[in-house]
C-alpha atoms as one frame of an Amber mdcrd trajectory, in Angstrom:
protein
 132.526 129.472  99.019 130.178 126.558  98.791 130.654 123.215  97.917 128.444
 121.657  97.229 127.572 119.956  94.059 124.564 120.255  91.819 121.965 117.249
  92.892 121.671 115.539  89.684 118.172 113.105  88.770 118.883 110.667  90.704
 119.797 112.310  94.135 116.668 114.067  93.428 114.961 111.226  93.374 116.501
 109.966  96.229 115.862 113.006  98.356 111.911 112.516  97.331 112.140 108.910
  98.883 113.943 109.409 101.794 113.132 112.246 104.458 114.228 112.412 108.076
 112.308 109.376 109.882 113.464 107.310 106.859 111.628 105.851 103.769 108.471
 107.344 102.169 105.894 105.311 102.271 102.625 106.970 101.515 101.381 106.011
  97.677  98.845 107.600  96.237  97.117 105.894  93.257  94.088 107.560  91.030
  92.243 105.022  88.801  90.092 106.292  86.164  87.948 104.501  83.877  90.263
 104.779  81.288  93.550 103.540  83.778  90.869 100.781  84.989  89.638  99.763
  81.730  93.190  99.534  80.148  94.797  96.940  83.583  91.211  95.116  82.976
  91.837  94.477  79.190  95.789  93.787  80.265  94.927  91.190  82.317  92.574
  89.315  80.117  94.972  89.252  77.141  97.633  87.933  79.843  95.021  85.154
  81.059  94.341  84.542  76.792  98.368  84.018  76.262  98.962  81.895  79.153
  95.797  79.468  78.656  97.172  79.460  74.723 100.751  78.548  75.733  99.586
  75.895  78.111  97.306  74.167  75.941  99.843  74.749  73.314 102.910  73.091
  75.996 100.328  70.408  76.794  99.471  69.391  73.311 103.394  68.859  72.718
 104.079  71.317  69.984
């Protein structure tokens, strides 16, 4: 009889992260334009908001 349980999500996960010699550590990361394009126009609003709320802090409001 076995008895073992079903591996739910998260042992699944778990089992993709971990092999034999230990963590997983190859990533693999595809940039398109579009990926690219979106983290560039990210990054730009962040550097907007931050120079706002400084000047903003600064001013004493």
């Amino acid at each position: 009889m076995n008895n073992t349980k079903p591996k739910g999500k998260l042992q699944q996960l778990l089992d993709n992260l971990i092999d034999e010699e230990g963590l997983k550590t190859e990533v693999t990361v595809t940039l398109t334009n579009s990926t690219l394009l979106r983290a560039s126009l990210f990054f730009f609003a962040t550097y907007i908001t931050v120079k706002c709320v400084s000047a903003l802090v600064q001013k004493g409001l």
